[in-house]
mmCIF file of the C-alpha atoms, coordinates in Angstrom:
data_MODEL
# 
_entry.id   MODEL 
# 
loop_
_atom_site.group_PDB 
_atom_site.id 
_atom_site.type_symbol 
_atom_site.label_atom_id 
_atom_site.label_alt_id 
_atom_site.label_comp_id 
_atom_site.label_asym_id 
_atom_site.label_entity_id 
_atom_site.label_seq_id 
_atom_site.pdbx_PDB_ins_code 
_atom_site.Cartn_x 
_atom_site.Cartn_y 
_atom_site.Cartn_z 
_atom_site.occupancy 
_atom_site.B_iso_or_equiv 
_atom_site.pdbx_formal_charge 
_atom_site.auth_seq_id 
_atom_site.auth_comp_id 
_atom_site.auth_asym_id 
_atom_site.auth_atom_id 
_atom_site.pdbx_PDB_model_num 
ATOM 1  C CA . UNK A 1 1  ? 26.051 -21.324 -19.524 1.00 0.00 ? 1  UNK A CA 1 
ATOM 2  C CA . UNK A 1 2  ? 23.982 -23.956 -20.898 1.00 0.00 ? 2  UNK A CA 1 
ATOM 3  C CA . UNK A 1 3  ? 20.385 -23.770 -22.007 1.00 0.00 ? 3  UNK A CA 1 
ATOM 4  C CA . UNK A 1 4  ? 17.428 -25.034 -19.781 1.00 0.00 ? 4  UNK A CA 1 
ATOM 5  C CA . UNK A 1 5  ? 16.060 -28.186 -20.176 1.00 0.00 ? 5  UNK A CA 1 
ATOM 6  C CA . UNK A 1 6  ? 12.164 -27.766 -22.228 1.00 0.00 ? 6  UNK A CA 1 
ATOM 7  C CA . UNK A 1 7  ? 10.092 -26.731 -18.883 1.00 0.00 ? 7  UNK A CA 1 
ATOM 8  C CA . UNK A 1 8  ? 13.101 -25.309 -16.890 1.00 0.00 ? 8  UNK A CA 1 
ATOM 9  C CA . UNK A 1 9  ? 12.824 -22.029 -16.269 1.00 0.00 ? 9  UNK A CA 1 
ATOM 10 C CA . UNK A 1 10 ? 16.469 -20.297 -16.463 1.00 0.00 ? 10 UNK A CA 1 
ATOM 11 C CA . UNK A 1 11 ? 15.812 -18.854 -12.779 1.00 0.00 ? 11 UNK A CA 1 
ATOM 12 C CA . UNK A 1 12 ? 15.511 -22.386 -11.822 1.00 0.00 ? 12 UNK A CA 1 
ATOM 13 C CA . UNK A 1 13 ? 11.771 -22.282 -10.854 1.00 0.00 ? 13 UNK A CA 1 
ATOM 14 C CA . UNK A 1 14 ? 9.490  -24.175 -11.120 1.00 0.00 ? 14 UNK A CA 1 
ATOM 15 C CA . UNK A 1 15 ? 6.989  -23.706 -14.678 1.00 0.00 ? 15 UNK A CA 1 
ATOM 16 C CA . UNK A 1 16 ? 3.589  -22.969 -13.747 1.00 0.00 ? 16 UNK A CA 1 
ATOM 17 C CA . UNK A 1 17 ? 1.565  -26.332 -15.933 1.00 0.00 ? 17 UNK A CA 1 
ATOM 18 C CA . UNK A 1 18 ? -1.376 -23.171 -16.583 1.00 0.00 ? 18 UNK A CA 1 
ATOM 19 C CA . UNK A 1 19 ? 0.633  -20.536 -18.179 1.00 0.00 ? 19 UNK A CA 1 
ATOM 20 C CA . UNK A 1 20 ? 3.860  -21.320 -18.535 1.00 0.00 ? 20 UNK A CA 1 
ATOM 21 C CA . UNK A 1 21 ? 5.770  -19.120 -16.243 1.00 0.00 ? 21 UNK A CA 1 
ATOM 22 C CA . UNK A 1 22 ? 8.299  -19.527 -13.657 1.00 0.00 ? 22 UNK A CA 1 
ATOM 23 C CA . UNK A 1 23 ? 6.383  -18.458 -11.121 1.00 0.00 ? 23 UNK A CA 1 
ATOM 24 C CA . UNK A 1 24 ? 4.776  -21.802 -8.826  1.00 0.00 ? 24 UNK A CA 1 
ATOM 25 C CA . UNK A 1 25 ? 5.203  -21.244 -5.400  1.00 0.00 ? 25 UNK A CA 1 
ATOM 26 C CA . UNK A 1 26 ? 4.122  -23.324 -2.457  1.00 0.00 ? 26 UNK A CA 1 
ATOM 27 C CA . UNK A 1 27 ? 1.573  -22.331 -0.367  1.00 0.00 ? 27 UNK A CA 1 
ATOM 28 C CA . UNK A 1 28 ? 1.272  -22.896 3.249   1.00 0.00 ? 28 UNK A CA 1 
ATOM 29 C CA . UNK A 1 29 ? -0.938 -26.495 3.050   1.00 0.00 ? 29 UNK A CA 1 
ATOM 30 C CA . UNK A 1 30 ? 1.580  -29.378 1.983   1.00 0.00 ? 30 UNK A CA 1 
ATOM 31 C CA . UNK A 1 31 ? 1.586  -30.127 -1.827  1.00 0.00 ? 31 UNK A CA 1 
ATOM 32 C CA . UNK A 1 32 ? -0.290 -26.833 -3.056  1.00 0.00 ? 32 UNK A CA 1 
ATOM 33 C CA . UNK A 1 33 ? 1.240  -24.707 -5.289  1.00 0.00 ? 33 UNK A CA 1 
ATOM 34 C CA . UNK A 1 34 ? 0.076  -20.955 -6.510  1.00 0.00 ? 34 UNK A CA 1 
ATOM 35 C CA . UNK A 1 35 ? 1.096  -19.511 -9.609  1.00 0.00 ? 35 UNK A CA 1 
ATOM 36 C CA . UNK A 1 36 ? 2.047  -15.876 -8.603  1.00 0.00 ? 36 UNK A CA 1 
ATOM 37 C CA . UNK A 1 37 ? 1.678  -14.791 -12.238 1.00 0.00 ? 37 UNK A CA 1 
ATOM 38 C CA . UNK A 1 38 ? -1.529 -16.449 -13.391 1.00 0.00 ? 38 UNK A CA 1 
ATOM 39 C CA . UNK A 1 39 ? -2.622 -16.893 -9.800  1.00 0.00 ? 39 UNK A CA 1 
ATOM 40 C CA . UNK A 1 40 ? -4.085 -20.676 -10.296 1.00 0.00 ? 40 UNK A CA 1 
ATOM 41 C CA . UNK A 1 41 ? -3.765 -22.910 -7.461  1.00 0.00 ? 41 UNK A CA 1 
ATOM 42 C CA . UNK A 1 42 ? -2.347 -26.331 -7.706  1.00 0.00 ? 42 UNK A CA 1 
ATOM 43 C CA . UNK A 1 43 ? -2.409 -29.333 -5.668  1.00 0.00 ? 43 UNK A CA 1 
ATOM 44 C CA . UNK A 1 44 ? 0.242  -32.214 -5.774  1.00 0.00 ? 44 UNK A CA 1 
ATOM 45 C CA . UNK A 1 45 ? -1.348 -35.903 -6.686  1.00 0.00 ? 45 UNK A CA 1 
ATOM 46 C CA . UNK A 1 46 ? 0.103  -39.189 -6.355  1.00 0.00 ? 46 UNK A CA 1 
ATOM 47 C CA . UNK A 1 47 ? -2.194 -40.533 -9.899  1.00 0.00 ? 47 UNK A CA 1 
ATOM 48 C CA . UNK A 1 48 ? -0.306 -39.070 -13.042 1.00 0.00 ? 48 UNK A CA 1 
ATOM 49 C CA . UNK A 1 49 ? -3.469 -36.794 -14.353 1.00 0.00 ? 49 UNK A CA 1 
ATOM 50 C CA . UNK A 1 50 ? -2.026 -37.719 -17.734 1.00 0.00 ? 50 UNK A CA 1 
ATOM 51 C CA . UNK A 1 51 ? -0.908 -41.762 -17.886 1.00 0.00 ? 51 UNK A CA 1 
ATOM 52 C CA . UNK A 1 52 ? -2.663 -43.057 -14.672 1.00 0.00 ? 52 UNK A CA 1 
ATOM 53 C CA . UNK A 1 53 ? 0.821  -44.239 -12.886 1.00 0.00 ? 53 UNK A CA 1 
ATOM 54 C CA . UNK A 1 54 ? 0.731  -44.335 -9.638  1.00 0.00 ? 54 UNK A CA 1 
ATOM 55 C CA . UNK A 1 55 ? 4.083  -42.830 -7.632  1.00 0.00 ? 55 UNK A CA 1 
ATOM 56 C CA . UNK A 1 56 ? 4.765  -41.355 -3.882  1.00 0.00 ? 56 UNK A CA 1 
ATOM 57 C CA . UNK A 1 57 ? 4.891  -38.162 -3.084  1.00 0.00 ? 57 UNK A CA 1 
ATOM 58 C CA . UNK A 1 58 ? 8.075  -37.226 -2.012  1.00 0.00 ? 58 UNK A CA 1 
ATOM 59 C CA . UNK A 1 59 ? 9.135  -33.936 0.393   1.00 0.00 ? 59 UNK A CA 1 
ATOM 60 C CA . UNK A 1 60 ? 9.533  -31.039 -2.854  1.00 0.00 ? 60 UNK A CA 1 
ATOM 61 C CA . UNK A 1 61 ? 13.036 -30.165 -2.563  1.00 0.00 ? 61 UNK A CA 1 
ATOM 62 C CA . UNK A 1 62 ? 13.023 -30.010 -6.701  1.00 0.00 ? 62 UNK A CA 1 
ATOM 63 C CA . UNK A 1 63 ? 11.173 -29.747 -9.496  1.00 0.00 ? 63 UNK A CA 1 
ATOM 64 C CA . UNK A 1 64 ? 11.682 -33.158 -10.459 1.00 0.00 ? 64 UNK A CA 1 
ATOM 65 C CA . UNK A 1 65 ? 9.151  -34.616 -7.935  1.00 0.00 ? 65 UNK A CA 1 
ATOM 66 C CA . UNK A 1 66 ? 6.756  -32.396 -10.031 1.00 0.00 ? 66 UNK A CA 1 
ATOM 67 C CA . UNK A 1 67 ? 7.481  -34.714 -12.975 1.00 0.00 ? 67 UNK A CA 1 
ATOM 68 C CA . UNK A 1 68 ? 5.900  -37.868 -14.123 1.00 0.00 ? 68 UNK A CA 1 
ATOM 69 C CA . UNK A 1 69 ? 8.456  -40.597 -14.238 1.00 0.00 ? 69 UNK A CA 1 
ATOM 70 C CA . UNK A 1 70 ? 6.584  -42.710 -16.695 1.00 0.00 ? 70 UNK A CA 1 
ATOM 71 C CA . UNK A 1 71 ? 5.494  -40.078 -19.243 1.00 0.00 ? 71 UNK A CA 1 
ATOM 72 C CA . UNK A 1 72 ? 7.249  -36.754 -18.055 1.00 0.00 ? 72 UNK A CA 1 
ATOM 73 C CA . UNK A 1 73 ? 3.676  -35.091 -17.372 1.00 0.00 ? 73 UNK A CA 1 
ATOM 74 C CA . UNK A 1 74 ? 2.999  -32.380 -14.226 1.00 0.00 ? 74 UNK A CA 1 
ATOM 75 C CA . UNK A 1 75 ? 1.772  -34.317 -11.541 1.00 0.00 ? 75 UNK A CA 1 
ATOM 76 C CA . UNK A 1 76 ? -0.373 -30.817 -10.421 1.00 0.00 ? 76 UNK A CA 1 
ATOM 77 C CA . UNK A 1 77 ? -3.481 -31.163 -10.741 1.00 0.00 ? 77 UNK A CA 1 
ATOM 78 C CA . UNK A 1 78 ? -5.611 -27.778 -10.864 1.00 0.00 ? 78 UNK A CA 1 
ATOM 79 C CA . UNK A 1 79 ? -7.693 -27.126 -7.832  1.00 0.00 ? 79 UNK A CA 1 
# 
């Protein structure tokens, strides 16, 4: 088995960007997300919170569409 990737949990889920843990679920409004562990919300953004790049907002089948694809930052912003 090989190790996760740095934020990949090794359940496969996706990290929470507050605390850490594999715990982010969605919640019933498109592009939220609840930690279940810290119990932050979260709310999918289209502006990188950390470089500024704009990208679309795909349908979250992965957590790669959770991912900057500039600088690798969460695209959640806390809510």
């Amino acid at each position: 088995m090989t190790e996760p990737a740095k934020g990949e949990s090794i359940l496969r889920r996706a990290a929470c960007p507050g605390c850490g843990e594999p715990w982010l679920r969605p919640t019933q409004l498109p592009g939220r997300f609840r930690c279940v562990y810290c119990l932050r919300r979260f709310e999918l953004v289209s502006q990188c919170p950390n470089c500024g790049e704009h990208q679309t907002i795909a349908r979250m089948s992965t957590t790669e569409d959770m991912t900057c694809q500039t600088c690798g930052d969460s695209m959640l912003r806390p809510v």
